[in-house]
VEXMAR-956263 format. One line per field, with one value per residue (C-alpha): x negated, y, z; residue in one letter; residue number from 1. Coordinates in nm, 4 decimals, always signed. Example, Ala and Ser with C-alpha at 12.3 -4.5 7.8 and 13.67 -1.06 7.14 Angstrom:
2
u <- [-1.2300, -1.3670]
v <- [-0.4500, -0.1060]
w <- [+0.7800, +0.7140]
aa <- [A, S]
i <- [1, 2]
END
This chain:
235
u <- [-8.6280, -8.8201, -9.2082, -9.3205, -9.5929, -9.8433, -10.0880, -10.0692, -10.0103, -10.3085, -10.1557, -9.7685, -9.8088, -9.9336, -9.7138, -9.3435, -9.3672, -9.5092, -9.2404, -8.9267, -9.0938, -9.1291, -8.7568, -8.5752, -8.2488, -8.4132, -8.3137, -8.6748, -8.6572, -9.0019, -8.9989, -9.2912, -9.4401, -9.4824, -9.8384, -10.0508, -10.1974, -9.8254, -9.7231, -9.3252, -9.3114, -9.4696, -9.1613, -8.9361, -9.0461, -8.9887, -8.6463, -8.5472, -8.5703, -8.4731, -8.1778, -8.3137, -8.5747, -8.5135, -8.7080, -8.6493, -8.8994, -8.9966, -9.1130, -9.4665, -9.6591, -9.4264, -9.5867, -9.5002, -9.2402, -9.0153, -9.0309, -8.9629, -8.6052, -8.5206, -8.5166, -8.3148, -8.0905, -8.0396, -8.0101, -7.7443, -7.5331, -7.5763, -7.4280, -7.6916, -7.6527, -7.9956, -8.3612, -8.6847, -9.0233, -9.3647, -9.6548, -9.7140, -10.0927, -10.1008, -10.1940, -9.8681, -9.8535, -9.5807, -9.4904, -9.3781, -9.0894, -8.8432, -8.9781, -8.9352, -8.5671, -8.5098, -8.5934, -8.2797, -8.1009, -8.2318, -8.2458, -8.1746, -8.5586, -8.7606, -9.1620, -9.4216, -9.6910, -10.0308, -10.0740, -9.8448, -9.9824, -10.1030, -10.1116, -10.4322, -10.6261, -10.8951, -11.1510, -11.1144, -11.4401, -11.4232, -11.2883, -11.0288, -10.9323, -10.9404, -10.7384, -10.4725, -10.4682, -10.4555, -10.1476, -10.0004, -10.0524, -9.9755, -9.6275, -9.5665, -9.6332, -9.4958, -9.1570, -9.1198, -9.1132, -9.1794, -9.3170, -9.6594, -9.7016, -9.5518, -9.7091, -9.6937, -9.4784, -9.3385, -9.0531, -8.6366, -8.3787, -7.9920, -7.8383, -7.5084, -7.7012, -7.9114, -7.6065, -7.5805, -7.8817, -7.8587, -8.2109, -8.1941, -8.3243, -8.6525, -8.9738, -9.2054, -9.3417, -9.6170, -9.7348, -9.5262, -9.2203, -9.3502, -9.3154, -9.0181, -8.7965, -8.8449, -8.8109, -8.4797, -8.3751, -8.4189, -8.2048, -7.9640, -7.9313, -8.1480, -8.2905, -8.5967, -8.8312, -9.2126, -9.3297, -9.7122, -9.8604, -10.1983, -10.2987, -10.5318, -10.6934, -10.6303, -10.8401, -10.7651, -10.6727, -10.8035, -10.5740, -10.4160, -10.5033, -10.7100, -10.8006, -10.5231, -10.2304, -10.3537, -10.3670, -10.0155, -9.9221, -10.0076, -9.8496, -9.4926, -9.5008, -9.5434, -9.2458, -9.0488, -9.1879, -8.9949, -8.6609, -8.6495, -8.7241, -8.4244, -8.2227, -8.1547, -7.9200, -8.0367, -7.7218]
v <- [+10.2427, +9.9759, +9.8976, +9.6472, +9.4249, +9.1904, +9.0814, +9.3555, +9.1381, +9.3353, +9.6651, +9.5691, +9.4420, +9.7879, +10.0017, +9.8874, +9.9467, +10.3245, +10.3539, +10.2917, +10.4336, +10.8393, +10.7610, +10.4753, +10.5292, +10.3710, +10.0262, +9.9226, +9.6554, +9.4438, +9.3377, +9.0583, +8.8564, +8.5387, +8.6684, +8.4197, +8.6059, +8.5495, +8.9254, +8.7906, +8.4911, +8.7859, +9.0106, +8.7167, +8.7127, +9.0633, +9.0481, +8.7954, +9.0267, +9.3997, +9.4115, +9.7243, +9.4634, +9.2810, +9.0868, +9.0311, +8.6946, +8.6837, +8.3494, +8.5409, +8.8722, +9.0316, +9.3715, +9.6638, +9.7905, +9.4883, +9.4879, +9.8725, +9.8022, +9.5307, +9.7258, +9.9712, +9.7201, +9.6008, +9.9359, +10.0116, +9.7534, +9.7403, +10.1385, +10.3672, +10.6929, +10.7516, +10.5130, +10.6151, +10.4381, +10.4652, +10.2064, +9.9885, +9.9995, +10.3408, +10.5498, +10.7752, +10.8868, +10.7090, +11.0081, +11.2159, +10.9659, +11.2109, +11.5107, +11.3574, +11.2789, +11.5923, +11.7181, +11.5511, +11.8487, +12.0612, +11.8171, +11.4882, +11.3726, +11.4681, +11.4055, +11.3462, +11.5546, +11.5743, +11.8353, +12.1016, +12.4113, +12.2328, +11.8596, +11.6572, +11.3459, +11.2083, +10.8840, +10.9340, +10.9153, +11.1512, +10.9126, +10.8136, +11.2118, +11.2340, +10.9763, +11.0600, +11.4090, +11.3073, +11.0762, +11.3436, +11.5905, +11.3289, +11.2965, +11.6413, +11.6793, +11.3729, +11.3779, +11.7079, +11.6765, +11.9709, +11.8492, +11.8379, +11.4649, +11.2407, +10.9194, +10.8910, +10.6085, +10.8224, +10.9518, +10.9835, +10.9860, +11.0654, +10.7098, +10.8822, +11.0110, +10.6817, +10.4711, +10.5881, +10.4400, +10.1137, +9.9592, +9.6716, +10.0024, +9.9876, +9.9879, +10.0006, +9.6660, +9.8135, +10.1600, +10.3836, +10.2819, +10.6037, +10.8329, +10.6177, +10.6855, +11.0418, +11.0927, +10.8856, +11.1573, +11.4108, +11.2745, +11.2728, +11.6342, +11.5623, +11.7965, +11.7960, +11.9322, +11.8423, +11.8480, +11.8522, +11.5146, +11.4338, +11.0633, +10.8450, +10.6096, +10.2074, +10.1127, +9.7629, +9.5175, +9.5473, +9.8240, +9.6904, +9.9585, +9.8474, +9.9498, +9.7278, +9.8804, +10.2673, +10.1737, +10.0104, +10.3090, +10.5200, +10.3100, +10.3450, +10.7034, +10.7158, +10.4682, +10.7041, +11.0178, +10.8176, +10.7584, +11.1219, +11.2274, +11.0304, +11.0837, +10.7176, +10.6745, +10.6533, +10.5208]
w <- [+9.6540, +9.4675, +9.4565, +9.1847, +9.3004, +9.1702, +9.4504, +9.7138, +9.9556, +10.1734, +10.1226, +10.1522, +10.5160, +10.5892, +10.3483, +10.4142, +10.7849, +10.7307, +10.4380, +10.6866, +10.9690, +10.7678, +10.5936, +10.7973, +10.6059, +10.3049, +10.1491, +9.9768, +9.6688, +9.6030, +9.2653, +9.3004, +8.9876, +9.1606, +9.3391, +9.3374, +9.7004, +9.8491, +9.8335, +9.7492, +10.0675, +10.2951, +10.1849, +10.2215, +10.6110, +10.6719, +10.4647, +10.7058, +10.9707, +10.8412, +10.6211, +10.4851, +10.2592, +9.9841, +9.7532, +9.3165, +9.2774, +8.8976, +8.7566, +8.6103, +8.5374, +8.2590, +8.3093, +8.4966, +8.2654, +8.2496, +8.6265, +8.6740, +8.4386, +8.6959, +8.9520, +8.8036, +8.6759, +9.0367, +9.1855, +8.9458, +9.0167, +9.3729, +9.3288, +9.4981, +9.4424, +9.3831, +9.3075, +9.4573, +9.2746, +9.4026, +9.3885, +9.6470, +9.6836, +9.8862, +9.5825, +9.7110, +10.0626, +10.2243, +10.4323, +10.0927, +10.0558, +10.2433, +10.0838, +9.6984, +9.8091, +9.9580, +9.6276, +9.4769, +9.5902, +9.3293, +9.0225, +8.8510, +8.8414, +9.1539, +9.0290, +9.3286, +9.0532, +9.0685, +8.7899, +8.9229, +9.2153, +9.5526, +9.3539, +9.3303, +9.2678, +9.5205, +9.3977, +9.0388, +8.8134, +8.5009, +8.2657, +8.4275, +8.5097, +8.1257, +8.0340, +8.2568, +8.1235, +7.7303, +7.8050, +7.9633, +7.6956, +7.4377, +7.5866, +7.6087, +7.2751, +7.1185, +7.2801, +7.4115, +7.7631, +7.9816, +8.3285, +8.3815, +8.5156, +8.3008, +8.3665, +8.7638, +8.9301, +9.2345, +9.1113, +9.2267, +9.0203, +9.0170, +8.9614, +8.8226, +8.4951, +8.4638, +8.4571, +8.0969, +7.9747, +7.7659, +7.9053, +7.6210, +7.4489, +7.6323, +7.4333, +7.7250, +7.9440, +8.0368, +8.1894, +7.9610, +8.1208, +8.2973, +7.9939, +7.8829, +8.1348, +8.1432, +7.7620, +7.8051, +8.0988, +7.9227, +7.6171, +7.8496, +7.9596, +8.3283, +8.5142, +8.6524, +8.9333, +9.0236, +9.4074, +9.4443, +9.6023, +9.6331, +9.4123, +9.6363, +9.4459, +9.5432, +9.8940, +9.8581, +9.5633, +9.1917, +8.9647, +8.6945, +8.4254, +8.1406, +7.7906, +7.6243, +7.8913, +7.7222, +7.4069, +7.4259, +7.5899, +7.3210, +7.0791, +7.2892, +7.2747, +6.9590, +6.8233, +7.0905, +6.8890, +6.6139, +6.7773, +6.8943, +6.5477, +6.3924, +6.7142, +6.7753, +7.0967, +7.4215, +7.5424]
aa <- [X, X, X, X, X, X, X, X, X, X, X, X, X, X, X, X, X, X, X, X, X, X, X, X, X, X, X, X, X, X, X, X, X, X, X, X, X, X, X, X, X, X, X, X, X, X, X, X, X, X, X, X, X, X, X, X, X, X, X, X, X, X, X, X, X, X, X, X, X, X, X, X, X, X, X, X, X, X, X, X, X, X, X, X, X, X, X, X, X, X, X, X, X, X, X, X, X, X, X, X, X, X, X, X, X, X, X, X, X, X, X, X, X, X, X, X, X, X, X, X, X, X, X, X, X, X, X, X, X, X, X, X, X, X, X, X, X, X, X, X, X, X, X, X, X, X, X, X, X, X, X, X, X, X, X, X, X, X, X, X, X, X, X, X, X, X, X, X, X, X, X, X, X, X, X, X, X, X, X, X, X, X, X, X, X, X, X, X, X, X, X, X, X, X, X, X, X, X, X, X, X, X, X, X, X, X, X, X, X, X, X, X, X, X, X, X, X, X, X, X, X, X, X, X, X, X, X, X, X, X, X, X, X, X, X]
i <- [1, 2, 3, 4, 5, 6, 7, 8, 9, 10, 11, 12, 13, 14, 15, 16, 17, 18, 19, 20, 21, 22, 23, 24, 25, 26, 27, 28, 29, 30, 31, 32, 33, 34, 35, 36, 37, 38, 39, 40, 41, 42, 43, 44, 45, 46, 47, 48, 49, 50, 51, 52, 53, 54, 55, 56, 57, 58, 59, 60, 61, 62, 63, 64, 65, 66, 67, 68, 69, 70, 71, 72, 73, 74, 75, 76, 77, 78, 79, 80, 81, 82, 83, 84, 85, 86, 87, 88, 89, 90, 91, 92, 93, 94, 95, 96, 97, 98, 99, 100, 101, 102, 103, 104, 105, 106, 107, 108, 109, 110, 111, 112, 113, 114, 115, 116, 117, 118, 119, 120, 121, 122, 123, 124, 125, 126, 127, 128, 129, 130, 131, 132, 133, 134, 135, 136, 137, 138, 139, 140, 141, 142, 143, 144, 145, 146, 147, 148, 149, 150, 151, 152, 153, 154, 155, 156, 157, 158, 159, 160, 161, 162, 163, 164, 165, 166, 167, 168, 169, 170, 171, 172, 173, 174, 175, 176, 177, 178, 179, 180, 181, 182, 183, 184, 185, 186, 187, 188, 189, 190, 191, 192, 193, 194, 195, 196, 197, 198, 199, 200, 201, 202, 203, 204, 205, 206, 207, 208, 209, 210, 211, 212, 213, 214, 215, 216, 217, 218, 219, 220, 221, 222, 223, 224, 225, 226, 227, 228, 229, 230, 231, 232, 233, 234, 235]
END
């Protein structure tokens, strides 16, 4: 599994141990963008200790998209069998991790949703509710997707059907990486299934959502809208 990280150093001490102690089979991959706070030399430390850790160092902040397709570059060629995202700043319940892979047995994309029966969202203010919600509609309609939460992080996914992607395709390095990959799934004949989680907003650390990251992210969907309408490749 891989969580992308850009000073979480606060919540990563806390999350990793509660990750491997709910699903200890895991193998988790931090993807750090040189944190300034030392998020990727605390990973190094625990690395060194638990072969089950290991730790991409990027030179800078290239956004969350660009650091999403690394990991799923890596976990490719390493050859898992299947890639398990979530964010690291406790906004997804550690403790879901072996229900979201238990989910794999049904489906190529397992969704942790908040939109689908027994889902939710606790410390959001309107706007941000509504915001969510459009994006999520907007993908739906743009590029024809069918699952209710398109632009959550905690997600699995079948590594056998994502080996076809050609990720030099990638239009995303930001937050529709989200929407990205699951238009790109469903090009590719996936499956999928949603499993209500409930979203807790951040406790600790700012959130990296801003006006410029939706308005990029409407943008993305829409040059996607444009490849599905001319059916350019996915692979």
């Amino acid at each position: 599994m891989s969580l992308c990280t850009y000073n979480e150093r606060e919540n990563i001490e806390r999350l990793i141990p509660r990750i491997l102690a709910a699903a200890p089979e895991v193998e988790i991959l931090v993807v750090d963008d040189n944190s300034p706070d030392g998020t990727g030399e605390f990973v190094d430390t625990l690395a060194a200790n638990d072969p089950r850790i290991h730790v991409m160092h990027r030179p800078h902040k290239l956004g969350l998209g660009v650091a999403t397709l690394a990991a799923l570059q890596h976990v490719i060629e390493q050859k898992y069998d299947i890639w398990l995202n979530m964010d690291a700043d406790f906004s997804h319940s550690p403790e879901k991790v072996p229900a979201l892979i238990t989910c794999m047995q049904q489906a190529d994309v397992a969704i942790g949703s908040r939109y689908v029966s027994g889902g939710g969202v606790e410390g959001w203010g309107w706007r941000r509710h509504m915001m969510s919600r459009t994006i999520n509609w907007y993908a739906r309609l743009l590029l024809g997707l069918k699952t209710k939460d398109n632009s959550g992080a905690f997600r699995c996914y079948n590594l056998s059907k994502l080996r076809d992607l050609d990720l030099s395709r990638f239009r995303a390095t930001g937050y529709a990486i989200q929407e990205e990959l699951l238009y790109r799934c469903r090009r590719l004949g996936c499956t999928f299934v949603e499993t209500p989680i409930t979203f807790a907003d951040r406790q600790l650390g700012e959130s990296k959502i801003n006006p410029k990251e939706a308005v990029l992210a409407v943008w993305v969907i829409f040059r996607l809208s444009l490849d599905r309408m001319f059916s350019v490749p996915v692979t």
